[in-house]
C-alpha positions in Angstrom: 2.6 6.4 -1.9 0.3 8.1 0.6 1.5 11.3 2.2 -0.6 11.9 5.7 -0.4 15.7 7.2 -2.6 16.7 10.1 -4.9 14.0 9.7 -5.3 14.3 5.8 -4.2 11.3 3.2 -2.8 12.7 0.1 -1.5 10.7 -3.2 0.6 11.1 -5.3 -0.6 12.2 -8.8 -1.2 8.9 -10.9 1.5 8.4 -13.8 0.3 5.6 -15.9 3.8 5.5 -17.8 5.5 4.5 -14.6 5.0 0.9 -13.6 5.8 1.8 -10.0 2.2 3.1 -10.3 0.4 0.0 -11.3 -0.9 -2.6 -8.7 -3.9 -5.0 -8.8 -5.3 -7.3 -5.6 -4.2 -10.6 -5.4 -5.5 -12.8 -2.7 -4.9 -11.1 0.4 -2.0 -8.5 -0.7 -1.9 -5.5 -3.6 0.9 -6.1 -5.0 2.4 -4.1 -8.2 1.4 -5.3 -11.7 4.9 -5.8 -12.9 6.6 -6.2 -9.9 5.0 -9.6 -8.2 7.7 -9.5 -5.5 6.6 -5.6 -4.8 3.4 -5.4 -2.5 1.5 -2.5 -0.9 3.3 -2.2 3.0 2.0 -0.5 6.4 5.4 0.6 7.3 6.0 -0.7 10.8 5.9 2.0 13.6 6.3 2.4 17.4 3.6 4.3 18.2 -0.3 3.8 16.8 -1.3 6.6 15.3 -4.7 7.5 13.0 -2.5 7.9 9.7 0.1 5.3 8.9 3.2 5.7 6.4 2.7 3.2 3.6 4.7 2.9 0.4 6.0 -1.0 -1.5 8.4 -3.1 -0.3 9.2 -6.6 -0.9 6.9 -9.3 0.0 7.5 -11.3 3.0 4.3 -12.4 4.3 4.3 -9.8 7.5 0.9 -8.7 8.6 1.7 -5.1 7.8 1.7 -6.6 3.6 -1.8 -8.4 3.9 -5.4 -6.8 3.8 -8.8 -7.7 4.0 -11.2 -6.5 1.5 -14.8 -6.3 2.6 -17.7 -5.6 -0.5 -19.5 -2.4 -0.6 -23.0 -2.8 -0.1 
């Protein structure tokens, strides 16, 4: 999960022997690798800000669970 202080994102170190830390891209959501139901969430909030709390939570098709993935060039 990222942790966002004074403007800076931080994550959590990676622990590959935790399968809460594995997620892969499927279509339009990251969801985890063992977890299909799990998927990468922009927790909802009532003010906009620059630096969002995000974290998993079960899919339901919301907005906040979808993302667009553009190529580098």
């Amino acid at each position: 999960m990222f942790n966002c202080t004074a403007g800076e994102a931080f994550l959590r170190p990676f622990d590959q022997g935790n399968p809460k830390h594995h997620w892969i891209i499927v279509g339009d959501r990251i969801q985890n690798k063992f977890e299909s139901n799990l998927v990468l969430d922009i927790y909802k909030s009532t003010a906009l800000s620059t630096c969002m709390k995000t974290g998993e939570y079960e899919f339901n098709g919301g907005e906040n669970q979808l993302w667009t993935f553009e190529p580098l060039l």
